[in-house]
C-alpha positions in Angstrom: 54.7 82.1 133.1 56.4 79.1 131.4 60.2 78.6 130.6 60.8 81.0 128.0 64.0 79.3 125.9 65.6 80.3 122.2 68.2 79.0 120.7 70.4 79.5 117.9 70.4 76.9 114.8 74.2 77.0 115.2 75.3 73.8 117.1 76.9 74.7 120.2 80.1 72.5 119.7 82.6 75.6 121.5 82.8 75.3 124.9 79.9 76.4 127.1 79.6 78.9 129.2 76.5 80.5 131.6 75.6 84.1 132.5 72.9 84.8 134.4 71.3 88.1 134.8 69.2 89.0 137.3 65.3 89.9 135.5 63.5 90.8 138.9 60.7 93.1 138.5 60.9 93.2 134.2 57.5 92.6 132.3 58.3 89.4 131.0 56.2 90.1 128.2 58.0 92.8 127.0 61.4 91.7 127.8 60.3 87.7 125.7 58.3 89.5 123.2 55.2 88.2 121.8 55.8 84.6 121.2 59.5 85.2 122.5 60.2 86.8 119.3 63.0 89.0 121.1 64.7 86.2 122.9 64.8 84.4 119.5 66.1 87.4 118.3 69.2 87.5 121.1 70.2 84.2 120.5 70.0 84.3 116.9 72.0 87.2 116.6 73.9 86.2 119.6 74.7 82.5 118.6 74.0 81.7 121.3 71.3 80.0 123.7 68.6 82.2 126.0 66.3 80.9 128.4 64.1 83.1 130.4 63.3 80.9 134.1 62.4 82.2 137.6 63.3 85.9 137.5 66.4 85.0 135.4 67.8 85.7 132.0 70.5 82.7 130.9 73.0 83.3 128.3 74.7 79.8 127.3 77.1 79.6 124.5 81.2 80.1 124.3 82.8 83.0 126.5 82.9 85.4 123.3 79.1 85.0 122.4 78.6 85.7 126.0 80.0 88.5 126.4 79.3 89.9 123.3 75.4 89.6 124.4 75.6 90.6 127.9 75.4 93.9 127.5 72.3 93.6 124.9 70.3 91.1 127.2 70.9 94.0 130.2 69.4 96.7 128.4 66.2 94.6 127.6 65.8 93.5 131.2 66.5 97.3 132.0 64.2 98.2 129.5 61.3 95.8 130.8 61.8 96.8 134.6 61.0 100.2 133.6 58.4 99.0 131.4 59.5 100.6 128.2 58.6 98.4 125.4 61.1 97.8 122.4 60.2 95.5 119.2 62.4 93.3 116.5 64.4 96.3 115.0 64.9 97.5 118.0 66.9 94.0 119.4 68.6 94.2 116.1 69.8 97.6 116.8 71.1 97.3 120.2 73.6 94.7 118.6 74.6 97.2 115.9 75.3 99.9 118.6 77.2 97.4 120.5 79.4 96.5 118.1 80.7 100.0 117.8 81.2 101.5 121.0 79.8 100.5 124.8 75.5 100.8 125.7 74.6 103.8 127.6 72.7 103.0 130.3 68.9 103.2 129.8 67.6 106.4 131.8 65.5 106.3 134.7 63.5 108.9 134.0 61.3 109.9 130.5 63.1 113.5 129.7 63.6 112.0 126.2 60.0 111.1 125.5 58.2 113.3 123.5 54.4 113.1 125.6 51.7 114.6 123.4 48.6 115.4 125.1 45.6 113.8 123.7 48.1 111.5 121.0 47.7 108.2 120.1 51.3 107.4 121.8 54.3 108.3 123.9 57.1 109.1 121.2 60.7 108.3 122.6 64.4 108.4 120.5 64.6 105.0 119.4 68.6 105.6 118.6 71.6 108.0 120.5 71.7 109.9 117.2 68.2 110.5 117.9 68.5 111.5 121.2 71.0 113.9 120.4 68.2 115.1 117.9 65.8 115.5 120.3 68.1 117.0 122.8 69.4 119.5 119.9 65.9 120.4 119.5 65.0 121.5 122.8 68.2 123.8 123.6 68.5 125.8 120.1 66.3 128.4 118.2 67.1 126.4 114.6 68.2 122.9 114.3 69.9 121.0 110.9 68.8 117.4 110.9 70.8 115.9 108.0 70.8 112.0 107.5 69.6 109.0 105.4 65.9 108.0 104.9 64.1 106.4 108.1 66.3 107.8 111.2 63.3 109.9 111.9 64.2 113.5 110.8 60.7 114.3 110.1 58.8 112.7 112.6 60.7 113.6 115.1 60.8 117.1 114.2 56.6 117.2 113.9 56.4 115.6 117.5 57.9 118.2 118.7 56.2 120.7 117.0 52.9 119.1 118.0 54.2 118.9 121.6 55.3 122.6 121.7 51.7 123.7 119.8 50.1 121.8 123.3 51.7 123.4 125.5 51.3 127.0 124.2 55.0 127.2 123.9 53.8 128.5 120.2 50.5 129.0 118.5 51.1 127.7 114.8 52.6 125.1 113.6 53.9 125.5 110.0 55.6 122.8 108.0 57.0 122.6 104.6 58.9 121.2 101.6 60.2 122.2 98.1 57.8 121.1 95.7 60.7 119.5 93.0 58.5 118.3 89.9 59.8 114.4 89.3 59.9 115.3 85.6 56.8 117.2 85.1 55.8 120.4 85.7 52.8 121.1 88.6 50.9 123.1 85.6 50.5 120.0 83.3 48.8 118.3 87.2 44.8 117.8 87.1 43.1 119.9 89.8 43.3 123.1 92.1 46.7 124.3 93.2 46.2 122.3 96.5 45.3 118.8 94.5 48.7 119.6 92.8 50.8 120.1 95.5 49.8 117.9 98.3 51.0 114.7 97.0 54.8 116.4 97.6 53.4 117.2 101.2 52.3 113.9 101.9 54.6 112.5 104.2 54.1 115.4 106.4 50.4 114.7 106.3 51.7 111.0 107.6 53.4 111.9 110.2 50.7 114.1 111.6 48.1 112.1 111.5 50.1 109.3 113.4 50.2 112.1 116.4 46.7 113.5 116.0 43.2 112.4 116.3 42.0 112.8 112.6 39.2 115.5 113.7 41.4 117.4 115.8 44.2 117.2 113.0 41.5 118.7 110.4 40.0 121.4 112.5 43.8 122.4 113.2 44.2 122.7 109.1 41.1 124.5 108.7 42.0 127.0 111.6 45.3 127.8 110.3 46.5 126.5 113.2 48.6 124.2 111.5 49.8 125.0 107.9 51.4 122.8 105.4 52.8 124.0 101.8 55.2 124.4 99.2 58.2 126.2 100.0 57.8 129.3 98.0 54.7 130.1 99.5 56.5 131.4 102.3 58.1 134.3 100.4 57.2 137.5 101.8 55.9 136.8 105.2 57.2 137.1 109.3 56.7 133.9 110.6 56.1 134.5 114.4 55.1 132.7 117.6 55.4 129.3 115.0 57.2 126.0 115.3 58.7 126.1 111.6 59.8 122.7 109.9 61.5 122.7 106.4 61.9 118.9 105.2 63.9 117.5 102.2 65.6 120.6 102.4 68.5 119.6 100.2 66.2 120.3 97.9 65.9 124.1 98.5 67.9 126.4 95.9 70.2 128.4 97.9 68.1 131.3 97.4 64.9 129.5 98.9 67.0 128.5 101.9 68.0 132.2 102.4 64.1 133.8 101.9 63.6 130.8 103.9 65.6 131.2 107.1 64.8 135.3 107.0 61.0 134.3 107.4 61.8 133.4 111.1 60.1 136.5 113.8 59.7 136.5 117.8 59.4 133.4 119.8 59.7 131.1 116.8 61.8 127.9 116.1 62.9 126.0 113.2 64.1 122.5 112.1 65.3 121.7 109.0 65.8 118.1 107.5 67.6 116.6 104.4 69.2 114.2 102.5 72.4 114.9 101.3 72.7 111.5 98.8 69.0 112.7 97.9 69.4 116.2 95.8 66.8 116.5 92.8 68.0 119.8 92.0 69.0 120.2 88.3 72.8 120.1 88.3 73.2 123.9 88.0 71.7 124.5 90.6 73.5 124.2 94.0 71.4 123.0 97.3 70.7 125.6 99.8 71.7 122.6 102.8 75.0 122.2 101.4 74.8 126.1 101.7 74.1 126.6 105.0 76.3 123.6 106.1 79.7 126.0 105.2 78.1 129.3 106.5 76.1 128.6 109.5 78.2 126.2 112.0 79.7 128.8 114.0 76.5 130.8 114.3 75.0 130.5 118.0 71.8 129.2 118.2 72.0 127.5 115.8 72.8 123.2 115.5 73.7 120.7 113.3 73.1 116.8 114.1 73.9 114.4 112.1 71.7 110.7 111.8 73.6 108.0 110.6 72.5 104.7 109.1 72.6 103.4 112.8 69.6 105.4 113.3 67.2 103.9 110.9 64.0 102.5 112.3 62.4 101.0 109.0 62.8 97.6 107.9 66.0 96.0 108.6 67.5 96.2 105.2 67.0 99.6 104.9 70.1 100.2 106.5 71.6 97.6 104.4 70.7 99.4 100.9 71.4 102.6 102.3 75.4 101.1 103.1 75.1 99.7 99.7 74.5 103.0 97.7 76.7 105.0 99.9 79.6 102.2 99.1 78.8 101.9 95.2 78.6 105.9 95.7 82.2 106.0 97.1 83.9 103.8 94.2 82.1 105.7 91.9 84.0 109.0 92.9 87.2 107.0 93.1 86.8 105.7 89.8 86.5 109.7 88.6 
């Protein structure tokens, strides 16, 4: 393989400096990136220079872009020796990470991936929030996944249901959401009562069918197997042997949230996921995640983990327009 080399667009007028790290036995193609789009990334981030020659990673640049990189540029060599692959956002957020507290060290083995059987891919925590998740997930009975848009409540929370459903650990999966009208009620909606409700359930549709082959996804559904609807059509049943997920729960009354939570029987498990900067509810009415977040910490069994904008995985500015609403949210209270 050629020289690999990126460079910042900064002139490098500090200075210079080299570190070398040691890239024996990495997948050069997953530690450059396609087009060497992650050692662009390094150095642009970085300002610094990155060249990629004979088994070697080269950070040039002054002493405090160095060292500042080092620790990213080691957990993408890791990350290619063990032949883990990683993309752009990825790059971007190992620098975020680093800025606030030290890198863990990439695990040898894959007790964090999720591995569904028969899926189109291996699923692992892309962020230590979401490895917390994950970890919260496998130890408790119900877990509370509360944080912004994109950190991967949801998805998350189906792969494990999906992973659990394969390996008979239950024998339903059921998933569900409050059915909040955006201004109009689901009467005044064309079609049968599912045509009305499953464009609120879509994004649990989404995330099942990126874990599913589409015909074994639909003779799931038609088996019961795996059910997905409205919130209060779960009033009055015992919900047993089931992997349970309730999403955009801050939008559950507090007495949804309670006929909610009472549903659970034998050998059964629940995650819940919301939004707190995202409550629909009419301003009467209080949300049933706030709720439970008072009553229900010191309740064994029971776990609350909490994503952070750190652990978005959509586009880049997401986590910028997420910092920029929670900031204007913040002066708007002070201003009150």
């Amino acid at each position: 393989m050629s020289d690999s080399d990126a460079a910042s667009s900064s002139s490098l007028d500090a200075p210079v400096i080299q570190h070398r790290l040691s890239a024996e036995g990495a997948d050069e193609l997953l530690l450059a990136g396609v087009n060497d789009v992650h050692l662009k990334a390094l150095a642009r981030l970085g300002d610094l220079r990155v060249i990629l020659r004979n088994d070697q990673l080269i950070l040039s640049g002054d002493v405090e872009a160095v060292e500042r990189c080092t620790p990213v540029a080691q957990r993408m060599v890791r990350m290619a020796q063990l032949t883990r692959s990683f993309d752009l956002a990825d790059v971007e957020r190992f620098f975020a990470e680093a800025e606030k507290e030290p890198l863990t060290p990439v695990p040898e083995s894959d007790e964090e991936v999720v591995a569904l059987p028969g899926a189109r891919k291996v699923i692992r925590p892309k962020s230590k929030g979401q490895k917390e998740y994950l970890s919260a997930i496998r130890r408790n009975d119900i877990v509370v996944g509360i944080g912004p848009a994109g950190t991967g409540k949801t998805y998350l929370g189906v792969a494990m249901a999906v992973d659990a459903l394969a390996r008979k650990r239950v024998r339903r999966i059921i998933l569900t959401r409050p059915a909040v009208e955006a201004g109009e009620a689901l009467g005044f909606l064309p079609g049968d009562i599912r045509d009305k409700v499953d464009p609120y359930l879509r994004p649990l549709y989404d995330a099942l069918e990126d874990m599913l082959p589409a015909d074994r996804m639909r003779r799931a559904i038609e088996e019961r197997t795996i059910e997905i609807a409205p919130l209060a059509y779960m009033r009055g049943r015992t919900l047993s042997d089931a992997f349970l997920i309730l999403d955009e729960a801050q939008n559950a009354t507090t007495a949804q949230m309670k006929m909610f939570l009472t549903r659970l029987g034998l050998n059964s498990r629940t995650v819940i996921t919301g939004d707190k900067t995202q409550i629909d509810l009419p301003r009467a009415q209080e949300s049933g995640l706030l709720e439970i977040e008072q009553i229900l910490k010191s309740v064994d069994g029971i776990d609350f983990v909490y994503l952070s904008e750190s652990d978005v995985v959509r586009h880049r500015l997401v986590k910028e327009i997420i910092r920029a609403y929670a900031n204007h949210d913040n002066e708007t209270r002070q201003a009150e």
